[in-house]
C-alpha positions in Angstrom: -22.8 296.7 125.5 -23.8 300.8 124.9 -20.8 301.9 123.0 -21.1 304.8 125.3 -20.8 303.0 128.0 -17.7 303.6 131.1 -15.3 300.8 130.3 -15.0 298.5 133.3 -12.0 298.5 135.4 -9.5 295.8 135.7 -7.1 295.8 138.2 -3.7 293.3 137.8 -2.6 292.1 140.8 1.1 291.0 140.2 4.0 289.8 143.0 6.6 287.1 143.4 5.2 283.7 144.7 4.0 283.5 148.5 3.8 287.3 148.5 0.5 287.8 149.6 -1.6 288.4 146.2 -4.4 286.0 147.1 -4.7 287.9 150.5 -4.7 290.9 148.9 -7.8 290.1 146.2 -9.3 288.3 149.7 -9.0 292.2 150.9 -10.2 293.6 148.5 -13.8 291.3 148.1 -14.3 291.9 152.0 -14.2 295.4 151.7 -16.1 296.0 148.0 -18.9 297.9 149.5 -21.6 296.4 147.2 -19.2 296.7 143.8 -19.8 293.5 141.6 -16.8 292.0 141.5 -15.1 289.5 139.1 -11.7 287.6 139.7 -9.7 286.0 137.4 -6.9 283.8 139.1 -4.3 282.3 137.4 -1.4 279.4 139.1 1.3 278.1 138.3 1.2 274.2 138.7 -1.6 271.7 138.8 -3.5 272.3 141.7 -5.5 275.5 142.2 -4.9 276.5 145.8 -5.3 280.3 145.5 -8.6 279.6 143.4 -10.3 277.5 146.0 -9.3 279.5 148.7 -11.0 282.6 147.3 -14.2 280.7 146.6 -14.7 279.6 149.8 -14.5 283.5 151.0 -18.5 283.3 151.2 -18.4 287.0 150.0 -22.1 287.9 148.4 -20.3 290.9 146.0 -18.2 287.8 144.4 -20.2 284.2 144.6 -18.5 281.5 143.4 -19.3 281.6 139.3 -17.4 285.2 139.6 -13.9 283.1 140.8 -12.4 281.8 137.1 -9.4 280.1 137.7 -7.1 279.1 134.8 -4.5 277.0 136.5 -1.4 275.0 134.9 -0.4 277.9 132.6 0.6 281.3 131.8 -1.9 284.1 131.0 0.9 286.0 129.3 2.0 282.9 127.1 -1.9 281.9 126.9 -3.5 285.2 125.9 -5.9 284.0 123.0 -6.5 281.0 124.2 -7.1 281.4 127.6 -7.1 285.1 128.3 -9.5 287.0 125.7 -12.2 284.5 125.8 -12.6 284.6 129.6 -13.0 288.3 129.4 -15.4 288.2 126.8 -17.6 285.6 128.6 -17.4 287.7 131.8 -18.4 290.7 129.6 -21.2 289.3 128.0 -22.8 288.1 131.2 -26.2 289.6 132.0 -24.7 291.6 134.5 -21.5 291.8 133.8 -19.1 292.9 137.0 -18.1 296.7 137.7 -14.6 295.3 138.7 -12.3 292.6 137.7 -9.4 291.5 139.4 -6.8 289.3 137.9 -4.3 287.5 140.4 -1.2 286.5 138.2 1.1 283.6 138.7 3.9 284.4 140.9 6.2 283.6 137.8 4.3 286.1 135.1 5.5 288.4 133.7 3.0 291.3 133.5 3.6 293.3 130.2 2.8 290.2 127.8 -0.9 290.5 129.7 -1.5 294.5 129.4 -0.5 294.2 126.0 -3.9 291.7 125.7 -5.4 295.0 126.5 -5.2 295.9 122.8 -7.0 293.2 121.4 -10.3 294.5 119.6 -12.4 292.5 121.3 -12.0 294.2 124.7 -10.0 297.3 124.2 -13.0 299.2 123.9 -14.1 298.0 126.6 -12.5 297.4 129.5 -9.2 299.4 131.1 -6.6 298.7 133.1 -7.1 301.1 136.0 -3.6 299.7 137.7 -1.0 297.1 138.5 -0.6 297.0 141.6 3.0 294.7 142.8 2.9 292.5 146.0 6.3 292.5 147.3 7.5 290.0 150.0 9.2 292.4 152.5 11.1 289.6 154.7 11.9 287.6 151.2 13.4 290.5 149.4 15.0 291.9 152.4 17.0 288.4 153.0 18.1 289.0 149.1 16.1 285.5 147.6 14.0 287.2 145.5 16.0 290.2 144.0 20.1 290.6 143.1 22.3 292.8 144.9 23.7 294.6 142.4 27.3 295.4 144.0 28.0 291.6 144.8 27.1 291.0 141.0 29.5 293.8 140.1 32.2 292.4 142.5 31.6 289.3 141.0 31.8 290.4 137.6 34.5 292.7 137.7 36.7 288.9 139.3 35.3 286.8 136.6 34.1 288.5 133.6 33.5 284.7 131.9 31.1 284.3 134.7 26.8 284.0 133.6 25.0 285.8 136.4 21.7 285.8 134.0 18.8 285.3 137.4 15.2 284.3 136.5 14.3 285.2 139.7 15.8 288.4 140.1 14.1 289.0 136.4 10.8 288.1 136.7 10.8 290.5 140.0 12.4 293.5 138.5 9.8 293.1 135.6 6.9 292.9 138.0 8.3 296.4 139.7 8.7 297.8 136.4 4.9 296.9 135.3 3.7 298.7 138.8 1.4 301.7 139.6 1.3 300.7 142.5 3.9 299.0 145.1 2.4 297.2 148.4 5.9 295.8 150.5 3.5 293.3 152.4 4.8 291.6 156.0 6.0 295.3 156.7 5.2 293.9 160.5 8.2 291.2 160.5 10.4 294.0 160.1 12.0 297.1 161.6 11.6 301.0 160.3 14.6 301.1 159.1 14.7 297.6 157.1 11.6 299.0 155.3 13.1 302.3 154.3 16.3 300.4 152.9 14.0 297.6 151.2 11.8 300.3 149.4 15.3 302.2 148.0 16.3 298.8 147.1 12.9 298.1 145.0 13.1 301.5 143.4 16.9 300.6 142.4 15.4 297.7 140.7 13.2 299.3 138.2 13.0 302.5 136.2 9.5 304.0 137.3 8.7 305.4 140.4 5.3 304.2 141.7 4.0 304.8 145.2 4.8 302.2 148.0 2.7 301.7 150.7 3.9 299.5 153.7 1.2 297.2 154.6 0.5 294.2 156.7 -1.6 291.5 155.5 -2.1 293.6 152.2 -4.6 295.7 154.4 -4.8 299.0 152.1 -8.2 301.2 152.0 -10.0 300.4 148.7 -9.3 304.2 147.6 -5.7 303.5 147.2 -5.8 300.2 145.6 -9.0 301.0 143.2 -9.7 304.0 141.3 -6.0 304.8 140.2 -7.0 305.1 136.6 -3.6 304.7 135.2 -5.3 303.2 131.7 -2.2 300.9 131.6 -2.7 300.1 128.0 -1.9 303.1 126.8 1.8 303.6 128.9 3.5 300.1 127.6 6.4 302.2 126.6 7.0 303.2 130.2 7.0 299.9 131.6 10.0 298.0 130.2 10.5 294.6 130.7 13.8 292.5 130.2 12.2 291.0 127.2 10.9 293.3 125.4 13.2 292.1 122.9 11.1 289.0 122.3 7.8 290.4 122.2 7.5 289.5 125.8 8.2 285.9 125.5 10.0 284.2 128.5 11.2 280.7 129.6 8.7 279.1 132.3 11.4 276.1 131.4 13.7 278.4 134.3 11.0 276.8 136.7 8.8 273.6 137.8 6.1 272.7 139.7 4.6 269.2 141.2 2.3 268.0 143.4 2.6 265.5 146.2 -0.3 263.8 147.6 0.1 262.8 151.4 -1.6 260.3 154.2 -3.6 262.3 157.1 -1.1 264.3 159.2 -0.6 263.5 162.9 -0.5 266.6 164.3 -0.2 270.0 162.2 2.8 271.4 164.2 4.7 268.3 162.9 3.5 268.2 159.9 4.4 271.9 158.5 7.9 271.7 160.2 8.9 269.0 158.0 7.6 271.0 155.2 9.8 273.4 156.5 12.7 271.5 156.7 12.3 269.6 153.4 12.2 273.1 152.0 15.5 274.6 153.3 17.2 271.5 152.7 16.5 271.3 148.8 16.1 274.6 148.0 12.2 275.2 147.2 10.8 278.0 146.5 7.4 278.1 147.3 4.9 275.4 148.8 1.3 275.6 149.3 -1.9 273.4 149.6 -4.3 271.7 151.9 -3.5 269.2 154.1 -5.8 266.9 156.1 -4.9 265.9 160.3 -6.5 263.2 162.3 -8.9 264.0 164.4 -9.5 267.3 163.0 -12.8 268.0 161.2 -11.4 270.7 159.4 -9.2 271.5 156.4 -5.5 272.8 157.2 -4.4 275.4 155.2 -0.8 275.6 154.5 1.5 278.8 152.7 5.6 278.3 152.7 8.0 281.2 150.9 11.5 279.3 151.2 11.6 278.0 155.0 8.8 280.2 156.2 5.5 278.9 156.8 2.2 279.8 157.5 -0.9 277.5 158.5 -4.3 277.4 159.6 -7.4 275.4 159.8 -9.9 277.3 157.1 -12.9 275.6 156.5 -14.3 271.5 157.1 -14.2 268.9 154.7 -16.7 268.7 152.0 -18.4 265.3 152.3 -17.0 264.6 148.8 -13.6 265.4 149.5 -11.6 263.3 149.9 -8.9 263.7 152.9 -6.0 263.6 151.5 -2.9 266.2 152.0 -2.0 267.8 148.6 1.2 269.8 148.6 2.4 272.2 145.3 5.9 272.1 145.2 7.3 275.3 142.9 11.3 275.7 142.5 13.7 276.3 139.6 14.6 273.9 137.5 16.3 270.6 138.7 14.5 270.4 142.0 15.3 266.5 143.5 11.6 265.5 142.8 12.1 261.9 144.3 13.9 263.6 147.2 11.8 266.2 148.0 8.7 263.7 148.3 10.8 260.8 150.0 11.2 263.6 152.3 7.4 264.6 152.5 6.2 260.9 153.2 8.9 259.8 155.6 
């Protein structure tokens, strides 16, 4: 590459798990107007769900060699080995892209990844021109995904002996804290006045003030998610994260992930309930995968934050598929593995 060249804009696309980043990035490819774009998705777990999903977009400004997927791992625990050389090889293509997106795991933590930014080989050239946060308006509203800081008080000030350390609450108050930009997605499942409490409650949890845009379905005009140039890298001390402390380190031991492989459904109604159910009752955080029905030609599609599910048919069976249901289970540690899929097959 020219030395003189612009450096090409990333954007990191961050949020809790099930908050709508993949829709989001989806969003943002339909509506490129002709920018060559690169995305760069990263999971949590086994199976790449988000990944395939994307690729199947059938979006000419991001064929299918522009989706990388690096699934079963960390990008912030995984920079020089996973990270740096996908960059570079995107880079150093031909035509390299004008954009890249990266789509974190719902359990990253986002400061270990900007601080890749300062690696040799692509600081000079490449930027981070935002982070933009996914936030889970319904989730966070109902308190799973953030602390209420009076009830820990109250709780504190009864039982000083007590731990009320919270992963959860942790990873999503980093997240906030990494953000240029805040998008409180499913803004339609709730009222006016929910959504002006929820975004006081997000500023409370972090120390910047970015700019939070209500949206359903992550739909956002391009000018507000692209072109922010925040140059990230250079404003780490600005962005604090609880473990700053340990150079950004964190335990992914706090959470665990599996996958269940199912027979046909009968029916899809059925089917996703007892997801539902099997969710509630063993306290899951997130599920999500593909999930084949009889009779049905095509593949269901299934997303579930706690009890809430979403599903659709998406696309038919590749004739070297085979139709199986595959499920990603993600919860903190000590999920009832054996339960939770006695429950699935029953």
């Amino acid at each position: 590459m020219n030395l003189t060249s612009p450096k090409i804009p990333v954007t990191v696309v961050t949020g809790f798990l099930g908050a709508g980043k993949t829709t989001l990035v989806r969003h943002v490819l339909e509506n490129a107007q002709g920018r060559r774009i690169a995305v760069i998705v990263n999971e949590f777990g086994e199976v790449g769900v988000d990944g395939d999903l994307l690729r199947g977009c059938g979006i000419d400004v991001c064929p299918e060699e522009n989706i990388v997927e690096l699934a079963n791992g960390c990008l912030c625990c995984t920079v020089a080995d996973d990270f740096v050389p996908t960059m570079e090889a995107l880079l150093n293509r031909e035509n390299p892209p004008q954009h890249i997106l990266i789509e974190t795991s719902g359990l990253a933590l986002p400061k270990p990844l900007l601080k890749a930014f300062d690696w040799p080989a692509i600081r000079s050239r490449v930027t981070v021109d935002g982070v933009i946060a996914v936030v889970d308006g319904p989730a966070v509203a109902d308190g799973r995904f953030a602390d209420d800081p009076a009830a820990l008080a109250a709780q504190a000030a009864a039982d000083p002996s007590l731990d009320h350390d919270n992963p959860l609450a942790e990873v999503f108050e980093d997240q906030v804290n990494a953000a240029d930009l805040i998008l409180v997605n499913k803004a339609d499942l709730l009222s006016a006045e929910v959504i002006s409490e929820l975004k006081i409650r997000i500023g409370e949890a972090g120390t910047r003030r970015p700019r939070m845009v209500s949206t359903q379905e992550c739909r956002v005009d391009l000018n507000v998610l692209l072109g922010l140039d925040a140059k990230a890298e250079n404003d780490l001390a600005s962005r604090p994260s609880h473990h700053d402390a340990e150079d950004g380190a964190h335990e992914h031991d706090d959470f665990e992930s599996f996958v269940v492989d199912l027979a046909p459904a009968a029916d899809a109604d059925g089917f996703v309930a007892r997801l539902a159910a099997t969710a509630e009752r063993f306290g899951v955080l997130r599920m999500k995968g593909f999930a084949a029905v009889a009779g049905k030609p095509l593949r269901l599609l299934v997303q579930g934050v706690g009890n809430r599910f979403r599903h659709q048919f998406e696309r038919a069976w590749n004739p070297e598929e085979a139709r199986i249901s595959r499920i990603v289970v993600i919860g903190e540690r000590g999920l009832d593995r054996a339960g939770i899929e006695a429950a699935l097959k029953a």
